[in-house]
Structure formats: structure tokens, C-alpha cells
N, C-alpha and C positions, 0 to 999 in steps of 0.2 A: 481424602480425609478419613483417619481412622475415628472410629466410634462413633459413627452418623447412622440413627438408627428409624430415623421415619423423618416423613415429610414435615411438619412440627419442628425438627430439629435443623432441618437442610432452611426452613423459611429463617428461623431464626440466627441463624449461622450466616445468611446472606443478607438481611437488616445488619448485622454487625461487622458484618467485612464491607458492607456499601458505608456506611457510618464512620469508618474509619479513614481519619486527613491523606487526601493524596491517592483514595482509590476511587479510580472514575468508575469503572464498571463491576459486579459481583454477582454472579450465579451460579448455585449450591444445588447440585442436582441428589439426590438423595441412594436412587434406586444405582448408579453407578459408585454415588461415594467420592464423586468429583468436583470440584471445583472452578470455574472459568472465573480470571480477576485481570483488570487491566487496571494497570495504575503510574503515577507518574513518579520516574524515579529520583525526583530531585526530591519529592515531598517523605517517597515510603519504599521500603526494599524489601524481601522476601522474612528478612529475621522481624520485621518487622510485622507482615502478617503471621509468619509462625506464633510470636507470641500471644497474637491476640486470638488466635485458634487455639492459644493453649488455654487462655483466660476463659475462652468461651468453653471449655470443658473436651475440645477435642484433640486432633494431632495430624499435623500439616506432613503429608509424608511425599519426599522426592521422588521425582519421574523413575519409576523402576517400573518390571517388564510385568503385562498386566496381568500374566501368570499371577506374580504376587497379592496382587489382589481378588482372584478367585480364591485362592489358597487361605488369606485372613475372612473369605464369606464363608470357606470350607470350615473352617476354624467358629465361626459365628453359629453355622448350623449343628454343628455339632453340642456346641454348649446349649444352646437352645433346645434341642433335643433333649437333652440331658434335665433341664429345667424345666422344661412341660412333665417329663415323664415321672421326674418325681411331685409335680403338684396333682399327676392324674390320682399317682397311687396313692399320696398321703391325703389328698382331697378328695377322693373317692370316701372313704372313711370319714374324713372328718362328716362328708353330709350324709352318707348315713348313719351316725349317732344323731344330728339334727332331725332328718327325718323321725327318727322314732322319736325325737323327742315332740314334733309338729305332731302325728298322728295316731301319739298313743295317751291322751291326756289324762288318763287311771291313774301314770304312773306317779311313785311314791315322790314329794316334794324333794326330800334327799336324794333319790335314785333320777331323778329330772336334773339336777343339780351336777348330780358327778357325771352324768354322760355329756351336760352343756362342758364343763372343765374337760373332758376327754375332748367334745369336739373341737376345742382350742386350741387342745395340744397338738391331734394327727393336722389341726392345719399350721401350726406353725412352720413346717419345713417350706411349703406354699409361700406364707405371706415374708422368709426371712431371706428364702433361696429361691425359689419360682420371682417372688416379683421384687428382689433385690434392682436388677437394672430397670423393672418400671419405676420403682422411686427414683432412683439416679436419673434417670432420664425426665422424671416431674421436676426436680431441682434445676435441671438444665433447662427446662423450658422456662422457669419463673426469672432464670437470669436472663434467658433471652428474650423476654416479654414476649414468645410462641405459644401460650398454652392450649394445647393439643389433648388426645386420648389419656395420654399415659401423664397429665395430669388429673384428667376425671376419673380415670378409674383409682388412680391413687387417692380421691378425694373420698370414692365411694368406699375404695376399701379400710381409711381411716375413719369412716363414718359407720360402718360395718361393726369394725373391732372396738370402737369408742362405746359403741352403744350395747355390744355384747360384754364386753366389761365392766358397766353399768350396773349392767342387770345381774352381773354375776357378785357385785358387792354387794347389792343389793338382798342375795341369796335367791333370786328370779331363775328359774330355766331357760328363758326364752332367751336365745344369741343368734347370731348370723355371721357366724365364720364361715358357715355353707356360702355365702352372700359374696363375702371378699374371695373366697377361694374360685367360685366359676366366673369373677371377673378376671384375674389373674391369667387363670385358664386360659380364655375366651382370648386374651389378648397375645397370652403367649403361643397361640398356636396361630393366631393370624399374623405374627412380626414371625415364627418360621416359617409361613408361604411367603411372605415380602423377599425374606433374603435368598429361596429359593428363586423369585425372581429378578431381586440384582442377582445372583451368581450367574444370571443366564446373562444380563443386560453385560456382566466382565467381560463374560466369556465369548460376548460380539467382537470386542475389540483382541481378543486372543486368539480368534478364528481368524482374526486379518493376517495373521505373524503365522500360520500355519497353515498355506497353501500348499506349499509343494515340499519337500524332505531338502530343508536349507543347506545345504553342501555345494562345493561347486569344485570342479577339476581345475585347479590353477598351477602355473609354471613356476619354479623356484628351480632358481642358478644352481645348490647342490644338489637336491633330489629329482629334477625333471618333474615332469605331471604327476600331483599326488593331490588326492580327496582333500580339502577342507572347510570346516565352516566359513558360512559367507560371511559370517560377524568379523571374522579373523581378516579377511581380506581388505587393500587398502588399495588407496586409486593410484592407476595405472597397474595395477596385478594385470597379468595375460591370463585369460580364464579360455577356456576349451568347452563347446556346447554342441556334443552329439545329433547327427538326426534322431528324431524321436524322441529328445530330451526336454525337461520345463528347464528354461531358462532361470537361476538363481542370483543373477546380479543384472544388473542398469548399468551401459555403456556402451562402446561405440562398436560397431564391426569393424574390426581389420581386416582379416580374410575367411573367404567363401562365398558363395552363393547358395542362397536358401529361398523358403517360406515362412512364416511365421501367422500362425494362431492365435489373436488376441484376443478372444472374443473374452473370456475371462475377467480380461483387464479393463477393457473397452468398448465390446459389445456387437465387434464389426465381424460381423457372418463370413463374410470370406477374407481366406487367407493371403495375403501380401507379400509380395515381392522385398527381399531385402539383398544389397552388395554392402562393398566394405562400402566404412564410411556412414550410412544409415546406421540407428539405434534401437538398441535393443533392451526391454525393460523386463522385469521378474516376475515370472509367471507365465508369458507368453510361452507357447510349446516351436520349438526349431523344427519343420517339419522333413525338409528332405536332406539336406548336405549339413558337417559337423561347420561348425564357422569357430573363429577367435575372437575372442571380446575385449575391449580393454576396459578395465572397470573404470565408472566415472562417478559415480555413486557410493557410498559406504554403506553396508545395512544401517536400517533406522532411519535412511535419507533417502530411501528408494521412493519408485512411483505408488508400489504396492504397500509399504510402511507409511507413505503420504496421505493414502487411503484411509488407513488405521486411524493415523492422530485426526483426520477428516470425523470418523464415525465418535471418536472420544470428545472433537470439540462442540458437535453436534448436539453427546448428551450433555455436557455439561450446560450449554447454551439453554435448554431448555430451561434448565434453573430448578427452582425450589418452587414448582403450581404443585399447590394441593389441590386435593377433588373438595366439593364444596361441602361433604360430609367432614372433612380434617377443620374445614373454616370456621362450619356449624358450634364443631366440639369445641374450637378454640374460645366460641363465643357466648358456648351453653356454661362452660368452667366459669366463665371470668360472672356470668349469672348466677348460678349456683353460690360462690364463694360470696357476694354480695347478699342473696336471699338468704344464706344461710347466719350470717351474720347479723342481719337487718332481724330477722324471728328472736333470735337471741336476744339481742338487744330489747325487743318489742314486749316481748313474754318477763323479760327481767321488769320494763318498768312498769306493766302490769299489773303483772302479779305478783312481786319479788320475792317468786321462788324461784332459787340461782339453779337448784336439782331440777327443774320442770324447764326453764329457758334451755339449759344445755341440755336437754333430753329432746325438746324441740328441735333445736337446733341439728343436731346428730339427726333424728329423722328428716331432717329436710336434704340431708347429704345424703343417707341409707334411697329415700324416696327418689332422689333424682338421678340414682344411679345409670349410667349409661350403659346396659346391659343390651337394650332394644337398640340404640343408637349404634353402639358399637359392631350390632349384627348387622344392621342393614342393610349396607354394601360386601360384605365378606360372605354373606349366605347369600344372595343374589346373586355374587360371580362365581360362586361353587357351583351352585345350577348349573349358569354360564356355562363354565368350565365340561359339568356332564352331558350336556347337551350340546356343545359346539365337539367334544370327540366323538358322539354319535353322527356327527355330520361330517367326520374325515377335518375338522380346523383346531388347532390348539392357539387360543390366547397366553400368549406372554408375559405382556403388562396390562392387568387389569385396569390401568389409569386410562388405557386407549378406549374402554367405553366410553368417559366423558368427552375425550377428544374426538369421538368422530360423531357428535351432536353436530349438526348446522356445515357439513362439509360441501365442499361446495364446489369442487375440482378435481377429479381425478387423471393422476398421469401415469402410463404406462410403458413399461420399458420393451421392447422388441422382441432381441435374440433373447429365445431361451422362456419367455414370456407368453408373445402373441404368438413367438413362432417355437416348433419343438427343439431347436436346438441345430438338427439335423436335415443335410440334404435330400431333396428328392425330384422329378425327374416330372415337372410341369407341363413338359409340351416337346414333340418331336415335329420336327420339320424336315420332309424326306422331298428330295431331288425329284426329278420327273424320271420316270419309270421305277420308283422305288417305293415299298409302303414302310406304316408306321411299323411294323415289326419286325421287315425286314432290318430296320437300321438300328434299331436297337436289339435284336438279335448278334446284327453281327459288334456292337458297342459291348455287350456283353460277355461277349467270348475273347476280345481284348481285353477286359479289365476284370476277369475272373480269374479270382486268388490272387487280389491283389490289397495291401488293406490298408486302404485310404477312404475317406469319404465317400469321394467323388467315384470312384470306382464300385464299393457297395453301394450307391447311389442307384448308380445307371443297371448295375445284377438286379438290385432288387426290383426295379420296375420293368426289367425284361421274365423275368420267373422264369429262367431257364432249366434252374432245378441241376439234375446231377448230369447236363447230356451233355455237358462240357470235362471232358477227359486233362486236355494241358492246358492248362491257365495262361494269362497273356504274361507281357513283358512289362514294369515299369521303367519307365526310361524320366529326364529332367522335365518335362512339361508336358505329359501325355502316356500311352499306356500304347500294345502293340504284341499281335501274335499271325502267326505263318497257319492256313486253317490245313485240313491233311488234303486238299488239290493244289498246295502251295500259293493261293492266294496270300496276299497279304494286307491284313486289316490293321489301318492307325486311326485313334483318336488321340484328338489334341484342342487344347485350349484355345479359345480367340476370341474377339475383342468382341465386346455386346455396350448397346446404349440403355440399355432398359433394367439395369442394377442384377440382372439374372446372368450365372457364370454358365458360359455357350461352346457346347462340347462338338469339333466337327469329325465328324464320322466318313474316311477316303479308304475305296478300296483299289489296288495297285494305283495309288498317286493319285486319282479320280473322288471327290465328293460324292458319297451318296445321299448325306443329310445332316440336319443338323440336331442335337440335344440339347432343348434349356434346362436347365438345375436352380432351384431354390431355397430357402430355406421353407421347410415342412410348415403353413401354419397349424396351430393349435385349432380344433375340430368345436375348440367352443368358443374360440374368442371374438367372432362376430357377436354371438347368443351377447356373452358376457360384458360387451361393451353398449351392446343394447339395454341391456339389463340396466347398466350404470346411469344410460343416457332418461332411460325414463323416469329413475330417481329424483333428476331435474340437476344432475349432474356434467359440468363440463369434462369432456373426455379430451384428452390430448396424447401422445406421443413424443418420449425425451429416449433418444435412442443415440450411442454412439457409432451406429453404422452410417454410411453413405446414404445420399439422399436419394440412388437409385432405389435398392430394397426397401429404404424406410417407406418410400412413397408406393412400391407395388405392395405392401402390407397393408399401408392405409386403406389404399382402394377395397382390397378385398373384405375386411372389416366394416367399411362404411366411414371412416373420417374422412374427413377434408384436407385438402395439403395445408390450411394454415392452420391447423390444428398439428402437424407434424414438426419438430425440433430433432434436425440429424444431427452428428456429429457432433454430437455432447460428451465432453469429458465425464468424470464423477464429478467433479467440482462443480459444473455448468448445473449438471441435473440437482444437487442438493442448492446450489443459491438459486433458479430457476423457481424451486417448491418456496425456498423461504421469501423471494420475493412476490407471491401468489396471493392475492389476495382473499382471504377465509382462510378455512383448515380446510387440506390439501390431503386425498388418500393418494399412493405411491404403490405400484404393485412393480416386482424385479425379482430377478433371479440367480443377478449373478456377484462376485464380487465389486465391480464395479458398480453395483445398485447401492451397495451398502450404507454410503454416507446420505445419500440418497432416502434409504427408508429409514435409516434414524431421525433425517431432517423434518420430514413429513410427520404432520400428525397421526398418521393411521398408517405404517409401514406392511405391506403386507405380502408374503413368500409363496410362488409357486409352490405345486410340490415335487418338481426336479431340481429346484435349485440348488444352490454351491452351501454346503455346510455354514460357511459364511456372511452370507444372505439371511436363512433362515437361523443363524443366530442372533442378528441384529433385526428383525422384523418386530413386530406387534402383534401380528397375526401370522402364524405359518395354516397353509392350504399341505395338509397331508393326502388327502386324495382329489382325486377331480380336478377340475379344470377352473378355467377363470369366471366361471360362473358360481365357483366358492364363494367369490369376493361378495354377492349378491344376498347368498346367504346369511355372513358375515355381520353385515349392514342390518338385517334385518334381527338376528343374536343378539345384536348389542342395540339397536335400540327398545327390543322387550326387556332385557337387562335396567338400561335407564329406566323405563317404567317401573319395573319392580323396587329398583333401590327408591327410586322417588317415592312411590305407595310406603314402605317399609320406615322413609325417615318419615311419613308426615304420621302414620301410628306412632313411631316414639317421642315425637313431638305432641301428639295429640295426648298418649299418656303422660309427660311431664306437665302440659297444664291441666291436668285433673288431678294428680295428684299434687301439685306441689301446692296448691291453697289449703287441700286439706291437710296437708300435714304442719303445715305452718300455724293455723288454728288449733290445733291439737287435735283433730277428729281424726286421724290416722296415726295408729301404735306401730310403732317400730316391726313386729311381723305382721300388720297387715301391707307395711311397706315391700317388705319381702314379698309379701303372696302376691300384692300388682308387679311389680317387677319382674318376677318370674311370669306371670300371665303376658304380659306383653312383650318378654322377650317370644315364648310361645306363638305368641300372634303374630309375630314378624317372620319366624320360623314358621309355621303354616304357608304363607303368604309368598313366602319365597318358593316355597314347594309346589306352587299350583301352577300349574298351567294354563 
């Protein structure tokens, strides 16, 4: 959806696409600009919602690649930039001639006069070009029965300018273009954080499509093996896939024998056996032998593309939930416009003087100005914001404070999560008359200078250091070196029941011992799941590895095997959360998490994870361990605190002032002067600790 510009407009937008004959389902998600609509196509067809998204004031645009849509928030930020910078400069001025005019009361009634008409003019570029699309967007909400912020501030600021022009017929000093100018302001610099955070929520779905450098070596009858895009490729192409290469297309093996690295994809710590015939999908890494693929897939229909449209329909599913400060405003407007009306009216049969009722009235818009309102949450998650990069976390979408109120579940994803990613060297089990060091001494000197996991693995838990001159041999399933009395040492792989890959160490043909290998866990993820569990939180495990490793991780963490879920697709793990009852936190790291933590109310990223991951998160964890998440929890509910304290001041200041200004005991600058005090006071408030 082009021109969707806050939550107010996504709620209204999805009342009138659900309102429309023959559309069963409709959700307007704002922060991505997307739309999810299921409808019946006997009743309603696509040109048919286009139009009514055009009526509605916006523009239904076709599946294109979601570059394009970062590209129009680029485009967003920029103009917005441009419109704040000039209401700073010509609003900066306009309130300082107000000022002088508020605090220097000597001056001559003439000379009060031409600096009020001055400060009208430095704000006009403000009220014509700064809050041009707040008024567009006030309009759009009255059609869409959503009235939101950017109807109240347009109310305040025609209440502003109504009553400063009053006073200027009148030949009065006293105006409040200062008044409409730092609402403007205030708005337009919190709708340029918003769209710095959809540009990030795009840019989740555009890290899907940017895994690996998309090219693939494919056969053509005249040119032989030559480089091309995977987009170009069609099914049945012969693709060619190097050891040590990411696999760039989905299809079948024909020839070779390999391994294959998925963890990426799907979460499974160890590498897997692939022959012809077995499939092979994009992204996974080929790790020993080149194999042939035949494509069976088209890009955009991969398993890794599947993923993408996974985390896209995820956000949009969420739909158009405002935070309950957008509902407030939507509810204080439709207030306002009624009180201010009802004064008017009251004052006319009064006392009918028509000058006095409309002056009344203009003060009860000027007085109710959402100045305080509009701060509450936006200076709350700035804190937020200073305070969670003190602590190594950056928030994403500040909407996730409300959402991780009352959470009630947390799942955890494995590889790359609990555990560091990487192998390491658990337990040695050495033959009768051999020690622990003797076996992995000699494990070491076969599989140095060799560069594979499993190989740095077993060097690094021997620390042999530099006393190893010739490095061993890799060979198809195992490693191997002649030592200088011409012994000869192999290790090689074999079959283990307990989910750990079991490395046996024979010297001339003879067993000395055996090596278990792991994956590393993470040094805080016991702490961190304790941490969860005392919160009064369910902790569970959605891992697409085996249920051997999944369940030796449990153990060591402290869950229970029915608290573990193996071999979960991506798919499993995001309808697994949505079918969960409460709001669900999600912690992952890899592509594979991704649909995952956008499904989740509370998405939140290691910080080794895959670019990917912590694109689509809610919370990314930049330092430290899983005991961030902890911290996290505790950020954002002082955050709720604070915004709750902050609305119930501006709400406490709107019923103080609005009786008196309705009586007439409050003049249009004393309206100004509580207004600016209580935006103050919220401001304070936010700042304390």
C-alpha cells in the first residue's frame, strides 16, 4: 500500500477493505505498508479492491521485489527530512518573535503587533509545507471514520492559527503560531522515526532474498558452464555446485556424493549425507564433493523465497493494532470536536456574543491541544532507546513494548541460540592402556591444517600449538597422517546413539579411543532460561535439529523433554507460536527463525545471528548472551510504566483545563502557558529514573 502513513490510517484502511461485499478477511499492517485480504472471487476481484484503496485515499501496488519498497520509505525519509528541517528553521524564529513578544510586555502596542504579523509569517512555511501531509492525512482519517494524532494536532493547530488571527484583527499581540508550529514539529519528527522503522521492518523481508551472492553455474548446449542469475534459470537447467560452494537453486541431485550444511535453513547442527537423487535447497553450503543439480524450483518458489513471503505474511497478519495511546487520541479528537462545539454553541445562547462563543470555542481546541499526549510514548521509548544501547539491545519496533505486557511463553530456538554455532570436543574416551591426551594428541596431528569444523574442533581442544610440523590428510569421511616413526594415525566417523557426532581414533588399524563432538553451548543459556523461568514464564524449545542434540541441550539447560519440539520446519515454529496461547517471546538466530520472530509478539535476535534474523527481530541483543533477553523484559516494562505515568499527566491536564476554558476563565495564552507546562512535565517525567 502506497501512502500509508501511521497506524490511524492502516486501522481505517482495514475497516474499509473488511466492509467491502465479498472480502472475508482484511489486515493493514502499517509499519511494513502491507496488506493481507482474502476474498471470494465470485463476489470481488483485485481491480476491485484497487479502486476502493484508491477511494480510500491510497494505492494498491503489485507484488514487486521488496527492494522497491525500501526504496519508496528511502524516498519517505527523505522528504520528511526535508519537512522537519525546514519547520525547525522557520519555526525556530517564528517563536522567537513570540517569545519576545510573551516576555517583554513594555513593548510598544504597534511594535507587539508587527512582530505577532512577523511571527505568522516565519511560520507559514511550517503550517503550509511541514504540516501539508498532517492535514492530508486529518482528511483521510475523517473519511475513514480512524481519527488518530494527525487529526488532533491538525485540530490544535487550526485552533492555534483561528485564534492568533483573531487577535491580530482585533489589533491584539498575543498569537500562538509558536503553539501550531512545535505541534507540527513534534509530529513530524516522530512520523521520521516511524518510517525509519518500517524501513527496517522492509528491509526483514529483503535480507530473505540476500543470503548468498544469487548466481549459479548452469550448462547451456552452446556455451558449456557459464555464471548466471538464479532468476534466469528454469526447471530442469543442469546447475553445477562446487565443494565449498552455497548452493543457489532447489532441486534434485544427479550426480555426486557430498555433505550438506543446513543449519542456516533449518537448524540441524550437523552436516548430512547427500547421493544423487536426494534434494537440495538454497542456501545450504556443499561441503566436500562438486555435485549436479537439476533445478526444480524457480527463484521466488524456493524454500529460502518461501521463507521471505512466510515473514511478509506474518507482518501483514498482524494487521492494523494500534498502541492504546493511537485509540486514546482517536477517542480524545472525536471529544474535543464535540466539546468544542457544544461551548460554542452554549456561550452563543448565553450570552450572544457570536465574537466571545468563537473565541471560546478556538480556546477549547488551543487548550486541548495534544502536545502532552503526543509526547508520552515517543519521549519514553527515546529513553528506552538510550538506555537499552547502554545495555548492548537495540529496539526496533517500539509497538513491542506493548506487546510483551502479560507474556506468557517463551520459545527458544537451539543452533546458533543455546548453542554457539560451533563444534567442540565434549568428552574423550580412551581404550585400555591409553590416556585422555594421549588420543587426542594423536587426533590432532591428523586433523591439523585441515579446515573443517570437525577438524578445528578436535586441534582446538587438544592445544597442541606449533609442535605439529606436517598436517594431516583429508580423505571422504575422515582425516589421516604418517607421524616421522612411520606410524600411522586415522580418525574417522561412526555411528553414535546419543545425538553427539563420535570421532574414532586407530593407530596402525588398532582403536585407541574415542572423541565425542558437540555443538558449543552458549555459557549463559542455563543462567538465561532461568532467568525466564522465574519471570513465571513457560520456556520451551522449537529446534529444527534431531531429537538426539535437541534433547542433550535440554538436559544441560535444565528443561524437560516435553518442553522440547525437534525437527521443526520454519513453518512449524511460526504456527507452533501462533497457535500458543498468550503472547509468545521467540529468541533465534538464524534464517530459519525469521518467520518465526515476526510471528511471535516479542521476536528477539542473538547477537551472532544471520543479518536476517536480526532484521526481522523486535529486539536485537548486540552484546552478551541470552541473559539480554532478561534484561530486555525488564526495559520495557519500566518503559510501560513511564508511558502510562506520562498519559495519565496529559489526561490529568486536559480535565483541568478544559472546564476552565469552556467557562471562559482561561485566555487563549494562559492556554499556551498549561500546554507548554505539561508538555514539560511529561518531559521531566520521561527523563527520571
Amino acid at each position: 500500500m502506497d501512502g500509508l502513513f501511521c497506524g490511524g490510517c492502516a486501522r481505517g484502511l482495514e475497516r474499509r477493505l473488511g466492509e467491502t461485499d465479498g472480502v472475508l478477511l482484511a489486515r493493514v499492517h502499517h509499519l511494513s505498508a502491507s496488506a493481507l485480504v482474502r476474498w471470494d472471487t465470485q463476489r470481488c476481484d483485485t481491480a476491485h479492491l484497487r479502486a476502493v484503496v484508491r477511494q480510500a485515499g491510497y494505492r494498491l501496488i503489485e507484488r514487486a521485489d521488496p527492494q522497491d519498497a525500501v526504496d519508496r520509505f528511502d524516498g519517505q525519509i527523505r522528504q520528511l527530512t526535508l519537512r522537519l528541517a525546514v519547520s525547525v528553521a522557520f519555526g525556530m524564529w517564528a517563536m522567537v518573535a513570540a517569545i519576545v513578544i510573551y516576555v517583554t510586555p513594555s513593548l510598544g502596542a504597534n511594535l507587539g503587533w508587527r512582530l505577532a504579523i512577523a511571527s505568522g509569517l516565519l511560520a507559514s512555511p511550517v503550517l503550509l509545507y511541514g504540516g501539508w501531509d498532517i492535514g492530508r492525512m486529518a482528511i483521510r482519517s475523517l473519511r475513514l471514520r480512524a481519527p488518530g494524532l494527525d487529526l488532533l494536532v491538525t485540530l490544535g493547530v487550526l485552533g492555534a492559527v483561528a485564534a492568533s488571527l483573531v487577535h491580530l484583527g482585533a489589533g491584539d499581540r498575543h498569537v500562538y503560531f509558536d503553539t501550531a508550529v512545535m505541534l507540527i514539529t513534534l509530529l513530524l519528527t516522530g512520523r521520521l522515526i516511524e518510517t525509519h522503522i518500517r524501513r527496517r521492518a522492509a528491509q526483514g523481508v529483503v535480507a530473505m532474498g540476500r543470503l548468498f551472492d544469487d548466481t549459479a553455474l548452469v550448462w547451456r548446449e552452446a556455451d558449456g558452464w557459464q555464471a548466471a542469475p538464479s532468476a534466469s534459470l528454469r526447471l530442469g537447467d543442469l546447475v553445477r555446485i562446487p565443494a565449498g560452494a552455497v548452493a543457489t537453486v532447489d532441486g534434485l541431485i544427479l550426480t555426486g556424493k557430498s555433505r550438506l550444511n543446513s543449519a542456516v535453513l533449518n537448524g540441524e547442527s550437523a552436516p548430512r549425507a547427500i547421493t544423487p537423487g536426494d534434494r537440495i535447497s538454497a542456501g545450504a553450503v556443499n561441503l566436500d564433493r562438486m555435485i549436479e543439480v537439476s533445478v526444480d524450483r524457480e527463484a521466488g518458489d524456493r524454500d529460502v523465497d518461501r521463507m521471505g513471503g512466510r515473514v511478509a505474511l506474518e507482518l501483514a497478519t498482524r494487521g492494523g493494532d494500534e498502541d492504546r495511546i493511537a485509540r486514546l487520541a482517536g477517542t480524545l479528537t472525536q471529544g474535543l470536536i464535540l466539546a468544542a462545539v457544544l461551548v460554542t454553541a452554549a456561550t452563543l445562547a448565553v450570552m450572544a456574543d457570536g465574537g466571545e462563543a468563537v473565541m471560546r470555542g478556538l480556546v477549547v481546541l488551543l487548550a486541548a491541544c495534544p502536545c502532552a499526549l503526543a509526547l508520552a510514548a515517543p519521549l519514553a521509548q527515546a529513553r528506552l532507546s538510550a538506555k537499552a544501547a547502554g545495555h548492548g539491545l537495540r529496539f526496533s519496533d517500539p509497538g513491542v513494548v506493548d506487546r510483551m505486557a502479560g507474556l506468557r511463553t517463551a520459545f527458544l530456538d537451539k543452533t546458533g541460540t543455546l548453542t554457539l554455532g560451533r563444534l567442540e570436543v565434549v568428552a574423550v574416551d580412551p581404550c585400555p592402556g591409553w590416556s585422555v591426551a594421549q588420543v587426542l594428541d594423536l587426533a590432532a596431528r591428523a586433523e591439523t591444517g585441515i579446515a573443517h569444523p570437525l577438524a578445528q574442533a578436535v586441534v582446538a581442544a587438544a592445544s597442541i600449538g606449533d609442535a605439529v610440523v606436517v598436517g594431516g590428510q583429508r580423505l571422504d569421511r575422515g582425516a589421516e597422517t604418517t607421524l616421522a616413526d612411520g606410524t600411522h594415525v586415522h580418525v574417522g566417523g561412526v555411528a553414535s546413539l546419543q545425538g553427539e557426532t563420535r570421532l574414532r581414533v586407530t593407530v596402525d588399524g588398532l582403536a585407541v579411543g574415542d572423541l565425542l563432538l558437540a555443538d558449543a553451548l552458549d555459557p549463559s543459556a542455563a543462567d538465561g532460561v532461568a532467568q525466564l523461568k522465574r519471570r513465571g514464564l513457560r520456556v520451551a524449545m522449537a529446534t529444527g535439529d534431531a531429537d538426539g542434540p535437541a534433547l542433550a541441550v535440554a538436559q544441560r539447560i535444565g528443561l524437560d523433554a516435553a518442553a522440547v519440539h525437534w525437527g521443526c520446519t520454519p513453518a512449524d515454529k511460526a504456527d507452533r507460536i501462533r497457535n500458543t496461547r498468550g503472547p509468545v517471546l521467540f529468541v533465534g538466530d538464524g534464517v530459519n527463525d525469521a518467520p518465526a520472530l515476526t510471528a511471535a509478539a516479542c521476536g528477539v535476535s542473538v547477537a551472532r545471528a544471520h543479518p536476517a534474523a536480526a532484521a526481522t527481530a523486535a529486539i536485537v541483543i548486540l552484546e552478551g548472551g541470552l541473559e539480554q533477553v532478561d534484561v530486555a523484559l525488564s526495559l520495557a516494562a519500566e518503559t510501560r510504566r513511564k508511558i502510562r505515568q506520562n498519559v495519565v499527566l496529559a489526561l490529568a491536564y486536559n480535565i483541568i483545563v478544559l472546564p476552565l476554558a469552556a467557562l471562559g476563565l482561561l485566555s487563549p495564552l494562559g492556554a499556551a502557558i498549561a500546554m507548554t507546562a505539561s508538555s514539560l512535565l511529561v518531559l521531566l517525567n520521561a527523563l527520571r529514573d
